[in-house]
Structure formats: C-alpha cells, structure tokens
PDB file as gemmi writes it, atoms N, CA and C in Angstrom:
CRYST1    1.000    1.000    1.000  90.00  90.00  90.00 P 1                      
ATOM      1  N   UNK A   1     -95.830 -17.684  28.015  1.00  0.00           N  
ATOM      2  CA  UNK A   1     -96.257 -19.070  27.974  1.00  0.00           C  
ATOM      3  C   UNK A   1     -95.250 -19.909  27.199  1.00  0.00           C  
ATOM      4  N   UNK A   2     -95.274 -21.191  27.657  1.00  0.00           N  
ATOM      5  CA  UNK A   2     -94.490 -22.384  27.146  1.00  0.00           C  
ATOM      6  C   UNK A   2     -95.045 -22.615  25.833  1.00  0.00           C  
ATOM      7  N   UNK A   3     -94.324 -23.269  24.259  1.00  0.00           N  
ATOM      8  CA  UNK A   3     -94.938 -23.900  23.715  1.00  0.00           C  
ATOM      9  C   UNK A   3     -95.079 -25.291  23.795  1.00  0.00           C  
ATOM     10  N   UNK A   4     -96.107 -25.861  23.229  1.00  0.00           N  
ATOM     11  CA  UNK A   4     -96.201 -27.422  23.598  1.00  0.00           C  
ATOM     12  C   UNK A   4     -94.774 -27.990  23.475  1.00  0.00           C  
ATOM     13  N   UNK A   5     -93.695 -27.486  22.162  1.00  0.00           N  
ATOM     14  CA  UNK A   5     -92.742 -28.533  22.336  1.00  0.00           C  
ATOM     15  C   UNK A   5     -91.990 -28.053  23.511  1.00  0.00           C  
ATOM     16  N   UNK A   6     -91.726 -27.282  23.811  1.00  0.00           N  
ATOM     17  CA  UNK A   6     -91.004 -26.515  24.863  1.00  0.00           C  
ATOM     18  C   UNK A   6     -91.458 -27.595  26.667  1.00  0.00           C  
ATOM     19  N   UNK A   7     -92.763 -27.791  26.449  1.00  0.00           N  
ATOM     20  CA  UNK A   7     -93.071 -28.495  27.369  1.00  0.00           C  
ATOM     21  C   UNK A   7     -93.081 -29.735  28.015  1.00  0.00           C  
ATOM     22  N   UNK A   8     -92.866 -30.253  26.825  1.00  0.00           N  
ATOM     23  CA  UNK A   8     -92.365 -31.473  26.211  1.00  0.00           C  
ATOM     24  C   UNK A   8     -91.079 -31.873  26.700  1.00  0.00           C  
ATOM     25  N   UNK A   9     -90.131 -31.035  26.365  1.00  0.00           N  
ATOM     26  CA  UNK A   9     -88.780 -31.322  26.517  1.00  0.00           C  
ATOM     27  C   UNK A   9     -88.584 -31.289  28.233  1.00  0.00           C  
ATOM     28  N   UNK A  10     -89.565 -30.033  28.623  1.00  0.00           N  
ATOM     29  CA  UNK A  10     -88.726 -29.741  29.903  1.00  0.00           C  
ATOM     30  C   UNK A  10     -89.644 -30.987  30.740  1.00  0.00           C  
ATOM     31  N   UNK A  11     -90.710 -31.767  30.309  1.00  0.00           N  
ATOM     32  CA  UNK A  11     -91.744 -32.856  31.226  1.00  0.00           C  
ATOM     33  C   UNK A  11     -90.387 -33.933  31.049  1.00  0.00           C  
ATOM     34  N   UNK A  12     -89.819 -33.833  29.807  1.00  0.00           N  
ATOM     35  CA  UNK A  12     -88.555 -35.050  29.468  1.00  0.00           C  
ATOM     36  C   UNK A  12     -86.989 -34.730  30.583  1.00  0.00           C  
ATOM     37  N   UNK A  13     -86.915 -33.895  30.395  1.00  0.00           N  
ATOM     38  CA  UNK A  13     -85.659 -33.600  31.418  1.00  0.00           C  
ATOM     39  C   UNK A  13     -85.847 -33.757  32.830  1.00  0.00           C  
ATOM     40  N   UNK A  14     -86.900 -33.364  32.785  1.00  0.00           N  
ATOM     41  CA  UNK A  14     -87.816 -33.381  34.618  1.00  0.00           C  
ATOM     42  C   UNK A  14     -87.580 -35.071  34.676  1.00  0.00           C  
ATOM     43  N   UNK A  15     -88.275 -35.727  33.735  1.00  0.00           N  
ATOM     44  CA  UNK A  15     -88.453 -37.550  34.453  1.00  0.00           C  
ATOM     45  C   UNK A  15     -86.841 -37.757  34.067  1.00  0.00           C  
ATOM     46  N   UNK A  16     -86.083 -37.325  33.859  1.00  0.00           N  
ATOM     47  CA  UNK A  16     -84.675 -38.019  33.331  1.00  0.00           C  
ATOM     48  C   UNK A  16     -83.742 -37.526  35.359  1.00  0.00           C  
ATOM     49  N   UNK A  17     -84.490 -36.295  35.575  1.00  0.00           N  
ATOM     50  CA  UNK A  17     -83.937 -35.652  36.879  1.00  0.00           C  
ATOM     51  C   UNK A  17     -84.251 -36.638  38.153  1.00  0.00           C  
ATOM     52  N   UNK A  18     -85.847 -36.551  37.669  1.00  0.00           N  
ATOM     53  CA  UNK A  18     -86.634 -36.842  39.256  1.00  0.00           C  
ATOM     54  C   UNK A  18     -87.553 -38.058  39.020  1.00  0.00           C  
ATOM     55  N   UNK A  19     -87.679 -38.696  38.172  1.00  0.00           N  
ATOM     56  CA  UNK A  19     -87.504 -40.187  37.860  1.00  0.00           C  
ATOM     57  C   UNK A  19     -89.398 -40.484  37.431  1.00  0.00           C  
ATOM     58  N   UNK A  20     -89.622 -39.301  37.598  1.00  0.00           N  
ATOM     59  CA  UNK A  20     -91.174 -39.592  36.572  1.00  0.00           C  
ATOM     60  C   UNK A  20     -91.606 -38.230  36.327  1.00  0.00           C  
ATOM     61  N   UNK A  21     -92.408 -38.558  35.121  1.00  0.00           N  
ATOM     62  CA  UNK A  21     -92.599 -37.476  34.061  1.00  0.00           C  
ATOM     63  C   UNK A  21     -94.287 -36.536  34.550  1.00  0.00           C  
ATOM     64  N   UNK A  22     -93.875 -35.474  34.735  1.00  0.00           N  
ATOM     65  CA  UNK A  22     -95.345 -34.498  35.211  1.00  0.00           C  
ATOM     66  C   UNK A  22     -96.345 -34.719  33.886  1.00  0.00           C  
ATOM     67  N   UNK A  23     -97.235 -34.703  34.259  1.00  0.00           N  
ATOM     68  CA  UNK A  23     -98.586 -34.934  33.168  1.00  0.00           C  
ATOM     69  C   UNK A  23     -99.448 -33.290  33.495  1.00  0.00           C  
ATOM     70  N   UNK A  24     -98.691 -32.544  33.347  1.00  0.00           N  
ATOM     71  CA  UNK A  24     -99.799 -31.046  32.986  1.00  0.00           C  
ATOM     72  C   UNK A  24    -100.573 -31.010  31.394  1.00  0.00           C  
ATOM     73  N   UNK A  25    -101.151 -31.666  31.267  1.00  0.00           N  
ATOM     74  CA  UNK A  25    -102.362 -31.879  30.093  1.00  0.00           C  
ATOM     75  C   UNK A  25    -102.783 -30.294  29.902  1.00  0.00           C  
ATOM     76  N   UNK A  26    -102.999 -29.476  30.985  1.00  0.00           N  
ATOM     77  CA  UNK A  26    -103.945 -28.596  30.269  1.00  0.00           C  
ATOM     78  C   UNK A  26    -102.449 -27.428  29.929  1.00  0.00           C  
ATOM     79  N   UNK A  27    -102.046 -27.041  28.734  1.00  0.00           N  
ATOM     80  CA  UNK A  27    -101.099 -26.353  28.712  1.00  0.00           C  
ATOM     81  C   UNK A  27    -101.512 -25.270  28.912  1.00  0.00           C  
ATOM     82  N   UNK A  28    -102.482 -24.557  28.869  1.00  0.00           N  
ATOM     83  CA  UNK A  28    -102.802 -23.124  29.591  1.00  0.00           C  
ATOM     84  C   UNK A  28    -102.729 -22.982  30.969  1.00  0.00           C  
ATOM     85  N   UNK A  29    -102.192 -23.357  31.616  1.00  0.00           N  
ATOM     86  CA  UNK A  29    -102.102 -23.627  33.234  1.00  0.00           C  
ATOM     87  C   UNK A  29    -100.598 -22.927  33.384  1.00  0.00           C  
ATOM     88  N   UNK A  30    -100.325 -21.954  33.144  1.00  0.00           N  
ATOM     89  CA  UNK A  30     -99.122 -21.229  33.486  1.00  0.00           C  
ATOM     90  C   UNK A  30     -98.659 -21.500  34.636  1.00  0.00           C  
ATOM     91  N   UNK A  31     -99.215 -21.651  35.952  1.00  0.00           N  
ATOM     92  CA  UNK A  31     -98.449 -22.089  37.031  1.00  0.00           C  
ATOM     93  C   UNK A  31     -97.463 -23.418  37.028  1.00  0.00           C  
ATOM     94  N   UNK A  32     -98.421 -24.339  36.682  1.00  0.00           N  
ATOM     95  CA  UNK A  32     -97.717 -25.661  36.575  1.00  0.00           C  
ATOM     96  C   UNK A  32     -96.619 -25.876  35.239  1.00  0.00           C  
ATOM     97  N   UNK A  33     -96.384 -24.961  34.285  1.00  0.00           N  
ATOM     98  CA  UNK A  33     -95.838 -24.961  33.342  1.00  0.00           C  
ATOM     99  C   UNK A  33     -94.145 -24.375  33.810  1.00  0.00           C  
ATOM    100  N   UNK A  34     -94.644 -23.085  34.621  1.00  0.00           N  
ATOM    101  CA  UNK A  34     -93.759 -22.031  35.747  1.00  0.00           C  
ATOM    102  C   UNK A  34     -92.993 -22.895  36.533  1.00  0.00           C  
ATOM    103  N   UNK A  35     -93.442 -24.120  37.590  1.00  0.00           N  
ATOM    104  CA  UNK A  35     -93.082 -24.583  38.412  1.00  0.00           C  
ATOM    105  C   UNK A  35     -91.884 -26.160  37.895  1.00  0.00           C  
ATOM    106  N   UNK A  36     -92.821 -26.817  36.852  1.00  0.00           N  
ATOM    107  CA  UNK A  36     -91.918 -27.316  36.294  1.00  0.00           C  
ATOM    108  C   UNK A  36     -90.636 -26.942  35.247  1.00  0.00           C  
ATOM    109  N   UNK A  37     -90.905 -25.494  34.835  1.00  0.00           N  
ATOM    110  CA  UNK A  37     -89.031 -24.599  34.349  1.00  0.00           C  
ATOM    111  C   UNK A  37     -88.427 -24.350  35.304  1.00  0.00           C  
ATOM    112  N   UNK A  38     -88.820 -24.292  36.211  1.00  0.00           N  
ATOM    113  CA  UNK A  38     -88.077 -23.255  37.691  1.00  0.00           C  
ATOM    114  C   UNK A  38     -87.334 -24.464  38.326  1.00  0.00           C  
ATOM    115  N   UNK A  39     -88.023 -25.843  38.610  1.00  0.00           N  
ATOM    116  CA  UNK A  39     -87.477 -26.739  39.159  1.00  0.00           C  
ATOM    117  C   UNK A  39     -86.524 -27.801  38.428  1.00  0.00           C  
ATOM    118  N   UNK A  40     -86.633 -27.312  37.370  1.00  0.00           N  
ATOM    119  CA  UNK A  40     -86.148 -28.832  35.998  1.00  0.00           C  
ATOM    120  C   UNK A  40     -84.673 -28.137  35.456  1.00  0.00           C  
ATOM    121  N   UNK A  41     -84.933 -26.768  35.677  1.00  0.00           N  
ATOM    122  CA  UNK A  41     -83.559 -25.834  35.415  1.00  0.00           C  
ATOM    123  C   UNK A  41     -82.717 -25.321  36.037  1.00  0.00           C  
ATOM    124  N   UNK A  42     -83.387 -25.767  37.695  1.00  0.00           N  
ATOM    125  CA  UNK A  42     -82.337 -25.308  38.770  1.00  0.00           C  
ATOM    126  C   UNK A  42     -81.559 -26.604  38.883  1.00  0.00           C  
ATOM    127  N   UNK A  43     -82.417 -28.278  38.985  1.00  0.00           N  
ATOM    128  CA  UNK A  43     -81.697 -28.665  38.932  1.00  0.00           C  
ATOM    129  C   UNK A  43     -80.789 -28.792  38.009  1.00  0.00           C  
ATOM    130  N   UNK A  44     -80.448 -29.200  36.281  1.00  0.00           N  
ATOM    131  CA  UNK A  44     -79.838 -28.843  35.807  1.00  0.00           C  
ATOM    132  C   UNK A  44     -78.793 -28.324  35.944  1.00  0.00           C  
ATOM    133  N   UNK A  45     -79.133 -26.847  36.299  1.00  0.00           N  
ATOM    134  CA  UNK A  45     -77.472 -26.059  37.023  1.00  0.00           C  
ATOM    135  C   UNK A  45     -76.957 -26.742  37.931  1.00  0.00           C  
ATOM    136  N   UNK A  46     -77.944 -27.272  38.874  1.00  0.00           N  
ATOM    137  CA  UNK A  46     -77.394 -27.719  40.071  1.00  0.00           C  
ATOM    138  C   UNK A  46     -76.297 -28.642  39.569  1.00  0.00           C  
ATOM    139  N   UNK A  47     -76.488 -29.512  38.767  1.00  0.00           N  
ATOM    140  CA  UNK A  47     -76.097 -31.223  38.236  1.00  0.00           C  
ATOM    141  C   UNK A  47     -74.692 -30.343  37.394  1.00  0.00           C  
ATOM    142  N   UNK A  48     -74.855 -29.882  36.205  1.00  0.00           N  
ATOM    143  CA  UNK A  48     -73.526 -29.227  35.802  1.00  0.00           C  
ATOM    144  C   UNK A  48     -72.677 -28.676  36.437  1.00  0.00           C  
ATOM    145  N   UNK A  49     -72.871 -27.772  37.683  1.00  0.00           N  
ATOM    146  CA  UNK A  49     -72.258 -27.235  38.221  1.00  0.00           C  
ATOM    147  C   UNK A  49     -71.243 -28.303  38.883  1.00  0.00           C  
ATOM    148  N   UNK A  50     -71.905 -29.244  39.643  1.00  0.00           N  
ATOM    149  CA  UNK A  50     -71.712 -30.479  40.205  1.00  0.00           C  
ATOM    150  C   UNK A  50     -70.624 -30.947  39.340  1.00  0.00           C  
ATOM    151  N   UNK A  51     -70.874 -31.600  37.995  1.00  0.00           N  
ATOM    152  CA  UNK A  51     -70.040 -32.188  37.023  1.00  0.00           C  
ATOM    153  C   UNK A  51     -68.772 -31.232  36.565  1.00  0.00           C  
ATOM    154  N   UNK A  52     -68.836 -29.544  36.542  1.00  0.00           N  
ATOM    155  CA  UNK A  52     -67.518 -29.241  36.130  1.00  0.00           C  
ATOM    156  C   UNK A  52     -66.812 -29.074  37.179  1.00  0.00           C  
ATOM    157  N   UNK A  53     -67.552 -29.285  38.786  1.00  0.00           N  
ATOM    158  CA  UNK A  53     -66.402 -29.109  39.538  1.00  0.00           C  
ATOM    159  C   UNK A  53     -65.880 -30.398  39.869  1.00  0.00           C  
ATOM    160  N   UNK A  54     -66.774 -31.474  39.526  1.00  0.00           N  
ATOM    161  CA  UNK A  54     -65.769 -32.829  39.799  1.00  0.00           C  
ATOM    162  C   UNK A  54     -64.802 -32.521  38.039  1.00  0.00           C  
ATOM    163  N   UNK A  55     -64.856 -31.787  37.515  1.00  0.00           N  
ATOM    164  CA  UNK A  55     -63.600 -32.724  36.296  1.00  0.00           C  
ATOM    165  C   UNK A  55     -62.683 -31.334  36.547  1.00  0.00           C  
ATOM    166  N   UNK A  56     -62.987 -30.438  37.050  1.00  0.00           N  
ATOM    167  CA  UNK A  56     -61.823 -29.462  37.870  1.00  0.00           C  
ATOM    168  C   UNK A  56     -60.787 -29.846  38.519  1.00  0.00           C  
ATOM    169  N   UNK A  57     -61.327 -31.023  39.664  1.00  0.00           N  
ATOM    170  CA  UNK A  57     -60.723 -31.611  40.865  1.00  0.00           C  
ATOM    171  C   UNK A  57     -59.310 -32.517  40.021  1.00  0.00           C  
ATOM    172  N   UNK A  58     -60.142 -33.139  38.703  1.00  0.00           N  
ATOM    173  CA  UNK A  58     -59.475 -34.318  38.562  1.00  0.00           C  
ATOM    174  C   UNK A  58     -58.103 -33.639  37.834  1.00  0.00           C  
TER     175      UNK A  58                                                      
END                                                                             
C-alpha cells in the first residue's frame, strides 16, 4: 500500500501530466492507488525519455 503522502505526490504529478487531479478519497482502495502509479510513472518515463533524446539530438 501507498502512504497518504506518497499519494499525494503521485495525485500531484498525475494533474501536472494529464491536466486534472484523481480524487481517490478512500486510500484503502489499492486498485485505484495501483492504477494511478502504473499510469503517472509510465508516463513520466515516457516524458524523460522523450526529453533526453531531444537534448541527444541537439
């Protein structure tokens, strides 16, 4: 399980990604806790990956 701050951060990175912030209130809900790390951290990679190969190019 997530801790609350842990959840926190990743509901913050998620609305900074995908432009609004998930409201999972009940933090015992492991799925929705699961689904928003899985998606908030792929993109992430996705986005860095993105950024060191544009300053590669340059």
């Amino acid at each position: 399980m997530l801790t609350e701050k842990q959840i926190k951060g990743y509901q913050k990175l998620h609305s900074t990604y995908f432009g609004y912030e998930p409201s999972y209130d009940d933090a015992s809900d492991a799925l929705n806790q699961l689904i928003l790390f899985i998606e908030t951290i792929i993109y992430h990679n996705l986005k860095t990956n993105q950024r060191n190969n544009e300053a590669r190019r340059k």
